[in-house]
N, CA, C and O of each residue as an XYZ file, in Angstrom:
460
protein
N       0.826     -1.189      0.000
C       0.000      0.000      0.000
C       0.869      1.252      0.000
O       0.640      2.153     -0.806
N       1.848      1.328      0.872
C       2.733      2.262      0.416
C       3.289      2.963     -0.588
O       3.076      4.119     -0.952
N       4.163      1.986     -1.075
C       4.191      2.009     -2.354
C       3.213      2.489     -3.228
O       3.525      3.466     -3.910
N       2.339      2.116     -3.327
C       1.146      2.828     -4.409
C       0.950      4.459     -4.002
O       1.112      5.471     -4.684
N       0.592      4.300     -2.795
C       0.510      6.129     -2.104
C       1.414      6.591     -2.503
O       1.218      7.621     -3.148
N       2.678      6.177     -2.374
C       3.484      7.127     -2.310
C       3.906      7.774     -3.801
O       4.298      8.903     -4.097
N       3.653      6.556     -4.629
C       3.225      7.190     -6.161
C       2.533      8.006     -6.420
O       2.929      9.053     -6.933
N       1.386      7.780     -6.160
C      -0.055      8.850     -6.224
C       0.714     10.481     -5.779
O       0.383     11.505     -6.378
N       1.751     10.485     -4.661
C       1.441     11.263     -3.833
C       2.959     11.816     -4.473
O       3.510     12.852     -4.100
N       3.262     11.281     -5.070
C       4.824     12.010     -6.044
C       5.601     11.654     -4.533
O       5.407     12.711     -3.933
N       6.101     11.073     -3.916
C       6.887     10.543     -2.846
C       8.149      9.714     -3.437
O       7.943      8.629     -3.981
N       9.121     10.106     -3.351
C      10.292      9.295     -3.691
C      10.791      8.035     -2.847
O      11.529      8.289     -1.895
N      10.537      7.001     -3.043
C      11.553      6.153     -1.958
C      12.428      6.258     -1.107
O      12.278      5.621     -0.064
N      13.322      6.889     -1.240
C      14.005      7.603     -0.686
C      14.030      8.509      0.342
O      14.825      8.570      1.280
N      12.750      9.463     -0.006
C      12.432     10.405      0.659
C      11.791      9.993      2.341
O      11.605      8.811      2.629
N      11.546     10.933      3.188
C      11.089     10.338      4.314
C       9.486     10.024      4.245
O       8.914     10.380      3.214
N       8.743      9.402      5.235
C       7.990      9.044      5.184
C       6.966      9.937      5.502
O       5.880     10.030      4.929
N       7.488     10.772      6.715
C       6.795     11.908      6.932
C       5.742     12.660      5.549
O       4.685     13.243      5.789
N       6.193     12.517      4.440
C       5.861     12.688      3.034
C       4.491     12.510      3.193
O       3.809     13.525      3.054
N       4.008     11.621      3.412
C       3.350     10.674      3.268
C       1.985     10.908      4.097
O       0.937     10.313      3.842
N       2.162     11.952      5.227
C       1.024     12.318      6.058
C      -0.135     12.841      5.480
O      -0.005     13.409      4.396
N      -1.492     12.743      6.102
C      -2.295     13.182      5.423
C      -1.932     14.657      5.840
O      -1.509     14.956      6.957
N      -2.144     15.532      4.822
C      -2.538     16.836      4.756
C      -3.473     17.576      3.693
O      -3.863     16.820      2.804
N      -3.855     18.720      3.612
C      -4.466     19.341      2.720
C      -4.067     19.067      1.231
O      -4.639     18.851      0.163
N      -2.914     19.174      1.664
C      -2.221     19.313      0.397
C      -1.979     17.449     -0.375
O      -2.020     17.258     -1.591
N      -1.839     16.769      0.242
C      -2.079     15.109      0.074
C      -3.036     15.178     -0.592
O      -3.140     15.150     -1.818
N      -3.889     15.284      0.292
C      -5.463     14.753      0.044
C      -5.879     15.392     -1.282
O      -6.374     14.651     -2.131
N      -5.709     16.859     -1.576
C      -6.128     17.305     -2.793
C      -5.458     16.582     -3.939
O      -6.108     16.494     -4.981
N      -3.776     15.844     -3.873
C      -3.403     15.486     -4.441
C      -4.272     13.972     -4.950
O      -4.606     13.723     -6.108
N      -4.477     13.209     -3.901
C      -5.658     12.246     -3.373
C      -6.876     11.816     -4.510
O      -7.195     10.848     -5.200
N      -7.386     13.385     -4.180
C      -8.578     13.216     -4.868
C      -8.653     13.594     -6.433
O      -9.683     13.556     -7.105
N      -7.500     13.929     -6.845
C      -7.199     14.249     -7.947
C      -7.037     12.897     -8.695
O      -7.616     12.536     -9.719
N      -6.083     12.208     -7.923
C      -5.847     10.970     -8.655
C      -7.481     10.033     -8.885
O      -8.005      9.714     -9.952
N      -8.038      9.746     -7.293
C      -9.016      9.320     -7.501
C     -10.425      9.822     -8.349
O     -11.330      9.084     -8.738
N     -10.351     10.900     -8.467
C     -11.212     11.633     -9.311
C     -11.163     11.093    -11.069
O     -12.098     10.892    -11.845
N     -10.266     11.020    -11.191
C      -9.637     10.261    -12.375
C      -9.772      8.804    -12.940
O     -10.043      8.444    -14.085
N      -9.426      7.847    -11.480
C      -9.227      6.732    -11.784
C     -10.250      6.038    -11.411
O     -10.162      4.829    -11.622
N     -11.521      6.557    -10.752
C     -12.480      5.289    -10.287
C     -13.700      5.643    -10.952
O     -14.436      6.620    -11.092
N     -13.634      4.774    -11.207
C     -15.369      4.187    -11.962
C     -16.813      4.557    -11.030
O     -17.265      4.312     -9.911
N     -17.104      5.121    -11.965
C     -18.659      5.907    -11.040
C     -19.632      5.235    -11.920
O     -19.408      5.185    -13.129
N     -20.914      4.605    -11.305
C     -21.266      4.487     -9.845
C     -20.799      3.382     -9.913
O     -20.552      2.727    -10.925
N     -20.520      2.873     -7.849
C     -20.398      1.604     -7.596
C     -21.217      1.162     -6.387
O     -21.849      2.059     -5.830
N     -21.289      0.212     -6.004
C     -21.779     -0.620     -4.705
C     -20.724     -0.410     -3.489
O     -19.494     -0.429     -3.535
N     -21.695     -0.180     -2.257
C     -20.767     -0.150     -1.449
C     -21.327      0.106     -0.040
O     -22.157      0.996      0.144
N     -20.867     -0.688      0.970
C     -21.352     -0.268      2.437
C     -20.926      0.899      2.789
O     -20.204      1.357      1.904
N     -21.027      1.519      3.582
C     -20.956      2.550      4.700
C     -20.656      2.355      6.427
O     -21.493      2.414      7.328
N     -19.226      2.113      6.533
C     -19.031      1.764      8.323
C     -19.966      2.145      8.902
O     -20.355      3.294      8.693
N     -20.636      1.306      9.824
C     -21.364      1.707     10.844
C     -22.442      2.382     10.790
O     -22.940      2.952     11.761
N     -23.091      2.374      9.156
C     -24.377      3.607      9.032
C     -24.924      2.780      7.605
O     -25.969      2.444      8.162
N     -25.018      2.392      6.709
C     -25.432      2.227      5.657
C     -24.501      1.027      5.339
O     -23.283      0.908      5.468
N     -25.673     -0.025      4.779
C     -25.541     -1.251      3.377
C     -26.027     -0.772      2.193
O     -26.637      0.296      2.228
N     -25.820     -1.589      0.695
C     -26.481     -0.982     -0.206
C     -26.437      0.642     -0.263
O     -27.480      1.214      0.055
N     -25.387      1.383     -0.617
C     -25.226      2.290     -1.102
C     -24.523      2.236     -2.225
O     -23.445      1.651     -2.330
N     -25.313      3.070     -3.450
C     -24.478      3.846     -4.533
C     -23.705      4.833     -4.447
O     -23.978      5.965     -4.045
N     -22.404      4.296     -4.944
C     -22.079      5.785     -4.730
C     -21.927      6.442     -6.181
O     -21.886      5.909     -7.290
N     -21.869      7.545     -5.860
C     -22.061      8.627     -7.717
C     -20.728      8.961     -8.093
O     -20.211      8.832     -9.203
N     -20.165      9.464     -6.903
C     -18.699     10.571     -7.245
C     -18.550     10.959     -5.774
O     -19.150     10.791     -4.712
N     -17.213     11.689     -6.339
C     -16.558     12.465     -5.147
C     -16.590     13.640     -5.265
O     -16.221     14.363     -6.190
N     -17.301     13.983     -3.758
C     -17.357     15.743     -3.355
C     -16.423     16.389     -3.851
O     -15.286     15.932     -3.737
N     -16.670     17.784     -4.627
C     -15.073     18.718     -4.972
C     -14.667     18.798     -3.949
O     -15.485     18.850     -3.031
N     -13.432     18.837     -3.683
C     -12.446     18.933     -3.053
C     -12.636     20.846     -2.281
O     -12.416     21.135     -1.105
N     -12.934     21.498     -3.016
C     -13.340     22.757     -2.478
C     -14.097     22.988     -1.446
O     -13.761     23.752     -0.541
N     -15.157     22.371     -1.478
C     -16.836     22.008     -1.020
C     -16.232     21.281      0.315
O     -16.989     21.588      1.235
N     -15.074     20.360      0.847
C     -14.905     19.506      1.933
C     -14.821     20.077      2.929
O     -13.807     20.775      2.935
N     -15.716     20.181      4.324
C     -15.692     20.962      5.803
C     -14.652     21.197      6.292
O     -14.461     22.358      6.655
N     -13.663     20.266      6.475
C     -12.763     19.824      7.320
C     -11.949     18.849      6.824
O     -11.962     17.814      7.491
N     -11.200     18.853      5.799
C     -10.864     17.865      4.822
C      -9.353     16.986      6.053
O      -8.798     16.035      5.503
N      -9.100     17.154      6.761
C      -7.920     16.595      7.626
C      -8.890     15.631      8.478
O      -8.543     14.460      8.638
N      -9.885     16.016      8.932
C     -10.778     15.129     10.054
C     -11.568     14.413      9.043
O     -11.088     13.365      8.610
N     -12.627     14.787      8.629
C     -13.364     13.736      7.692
C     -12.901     13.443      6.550
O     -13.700     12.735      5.939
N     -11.399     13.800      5.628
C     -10.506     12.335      5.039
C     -12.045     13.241      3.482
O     -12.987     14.021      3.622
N     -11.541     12.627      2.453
C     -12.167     12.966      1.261
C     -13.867     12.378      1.045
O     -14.094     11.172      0.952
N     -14.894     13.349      0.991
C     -16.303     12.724      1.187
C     -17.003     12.287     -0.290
O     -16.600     12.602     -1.409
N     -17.719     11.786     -0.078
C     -18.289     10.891     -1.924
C     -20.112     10.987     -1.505
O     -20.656     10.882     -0.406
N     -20.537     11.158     -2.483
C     -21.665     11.302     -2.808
C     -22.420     10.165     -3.508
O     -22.035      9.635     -4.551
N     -23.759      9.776     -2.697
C     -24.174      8.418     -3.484
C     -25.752      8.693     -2.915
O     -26.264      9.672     -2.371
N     -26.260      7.394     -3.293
C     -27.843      7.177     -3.058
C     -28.270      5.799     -2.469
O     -28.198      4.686     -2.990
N     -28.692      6.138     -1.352
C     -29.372      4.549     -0.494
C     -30.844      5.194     -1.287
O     -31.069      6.382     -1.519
N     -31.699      4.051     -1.591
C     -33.097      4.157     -1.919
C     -32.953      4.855     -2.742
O     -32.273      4.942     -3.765
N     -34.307      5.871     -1.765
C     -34.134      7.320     -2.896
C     -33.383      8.587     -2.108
O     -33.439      9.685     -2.662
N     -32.835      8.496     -1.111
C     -31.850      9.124     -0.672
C     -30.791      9.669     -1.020
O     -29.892      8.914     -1.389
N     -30.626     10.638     -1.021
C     -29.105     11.195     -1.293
C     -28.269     11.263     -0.004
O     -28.770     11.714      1.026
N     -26.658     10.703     -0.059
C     -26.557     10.519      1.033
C     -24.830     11.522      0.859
O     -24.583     11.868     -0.296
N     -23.959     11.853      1.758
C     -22.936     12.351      1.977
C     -22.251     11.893      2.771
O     -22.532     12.176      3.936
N     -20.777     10.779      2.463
C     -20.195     10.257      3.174
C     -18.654     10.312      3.409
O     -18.051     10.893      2.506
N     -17.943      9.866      4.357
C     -16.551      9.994      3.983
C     -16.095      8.610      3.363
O     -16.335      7.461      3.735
N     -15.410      9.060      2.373
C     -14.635      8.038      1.455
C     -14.117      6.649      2.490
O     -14.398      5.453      2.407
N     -13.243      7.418      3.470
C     -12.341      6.552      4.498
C     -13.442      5.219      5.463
O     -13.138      4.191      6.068
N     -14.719      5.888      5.197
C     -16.026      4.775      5.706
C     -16.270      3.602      4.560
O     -16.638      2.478      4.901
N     -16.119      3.827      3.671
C     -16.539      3.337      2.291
C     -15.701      2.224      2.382
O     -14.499      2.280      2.645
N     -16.651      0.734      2.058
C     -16.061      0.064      1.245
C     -16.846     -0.831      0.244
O     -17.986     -1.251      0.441
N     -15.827     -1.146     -1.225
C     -16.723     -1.472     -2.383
C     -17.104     -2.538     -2.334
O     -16.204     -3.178     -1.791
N     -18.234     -3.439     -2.659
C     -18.548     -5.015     -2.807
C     -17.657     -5.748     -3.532
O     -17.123     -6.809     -3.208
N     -17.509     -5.012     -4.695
C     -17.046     -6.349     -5.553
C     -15.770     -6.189     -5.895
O     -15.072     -5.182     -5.773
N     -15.497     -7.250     -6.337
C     -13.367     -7.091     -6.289
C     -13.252     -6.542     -7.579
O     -14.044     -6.773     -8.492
N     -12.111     -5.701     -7.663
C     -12.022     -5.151     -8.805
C     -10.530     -4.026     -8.238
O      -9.809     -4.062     -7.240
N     -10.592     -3.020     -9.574
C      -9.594     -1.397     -9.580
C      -9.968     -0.525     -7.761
O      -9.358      0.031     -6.848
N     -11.689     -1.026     -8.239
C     -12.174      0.316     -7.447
C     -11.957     -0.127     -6.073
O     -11.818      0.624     -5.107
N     -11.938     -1.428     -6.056
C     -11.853     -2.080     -4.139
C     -10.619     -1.430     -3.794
O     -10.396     -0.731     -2.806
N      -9.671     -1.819     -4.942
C      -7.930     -1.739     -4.465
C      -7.583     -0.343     -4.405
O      -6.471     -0.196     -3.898
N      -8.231      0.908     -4.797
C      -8.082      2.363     -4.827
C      -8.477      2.763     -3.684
O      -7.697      3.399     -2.974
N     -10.214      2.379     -3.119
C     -10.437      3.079     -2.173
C      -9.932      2.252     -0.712
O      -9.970      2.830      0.374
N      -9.452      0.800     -0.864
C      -8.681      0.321     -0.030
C      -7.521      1.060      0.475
O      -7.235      1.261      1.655
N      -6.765      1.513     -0.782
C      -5.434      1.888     -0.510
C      -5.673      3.288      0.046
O      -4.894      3.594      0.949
N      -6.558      4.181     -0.286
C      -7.019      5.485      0.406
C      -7.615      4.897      2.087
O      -7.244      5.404      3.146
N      -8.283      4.106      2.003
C      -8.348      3.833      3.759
C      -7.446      3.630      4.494
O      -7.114      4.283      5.483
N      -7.105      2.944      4.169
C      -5.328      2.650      5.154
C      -4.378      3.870      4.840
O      -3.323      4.045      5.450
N      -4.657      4.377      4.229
C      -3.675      5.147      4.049
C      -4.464      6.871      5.012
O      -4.198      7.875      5.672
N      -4.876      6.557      4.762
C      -6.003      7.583      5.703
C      -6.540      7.517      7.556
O      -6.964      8.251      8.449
N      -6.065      5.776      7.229
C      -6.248      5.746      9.052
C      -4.773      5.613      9.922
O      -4.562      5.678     11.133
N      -3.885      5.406      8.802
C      -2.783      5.381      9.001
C      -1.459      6.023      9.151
O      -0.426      5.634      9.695
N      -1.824      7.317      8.403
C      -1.093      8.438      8.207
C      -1.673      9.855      8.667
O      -1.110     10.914      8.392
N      -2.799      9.765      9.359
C      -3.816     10.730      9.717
C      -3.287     11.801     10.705
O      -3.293     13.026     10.584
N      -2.795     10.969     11.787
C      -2.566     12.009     12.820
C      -1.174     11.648     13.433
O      -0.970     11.433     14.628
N      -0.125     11.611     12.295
C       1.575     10.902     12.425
C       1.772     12.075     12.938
O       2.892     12.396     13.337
């Protein structure tokens, strides 16, 4: 998982790890990549609050409250609900790109959060 972040995140091997923390500046990097690379819509629970959610996309990055505490938020639909969640809650059903992206953004998000 490292490894992959630290790509995303222009991090040299070399470099320290500290790199690697979430910050503003990460995360925009973050959602840039993911903005890009994941397939909209998908299936997906919600920790502790929601099964069966769609999700649509990811919140602009502008639009985020508190982007260091609630981690990058995504936009989807239980029912007929519109719902607003954080990414770092999210996970996808089915195996695929999109499991291994927003996987690697969770760990990397519960992990580097408050180094």
């Amino acid at each position: 998982m490292e490894e992959r972040v630290a790509k995303i995140l222009d991090v040299e091997e070399k470099e320290s790890t500290e790199l690697l923390n979430v910050t503003r500046e990460n995360l925009k990097l973050y959602h840039s990549y993911l903005s890009k690379e994941l397939s909209f819509p998908f299936d997906a629970d919600v920790e502790d609050k929601y099964h069966e959610v769609r999700i649509t996309n990811l919140s602009e990055f502008d639009d985020l409250p508190e982007p260091i505490f609630y981690g990058l938020l995504c936009e989807g639909r239980r029912e007929r609900r519109k719902v607003v969640v954080p990414l770092g809650d999210v996970t996808v059903k089915r195996d695929g790109r999109n499991k291994q992206l927003v996987k690697d953004y969770r760990d990397w998000l519960w992990n580097y959060r408050y180094r």
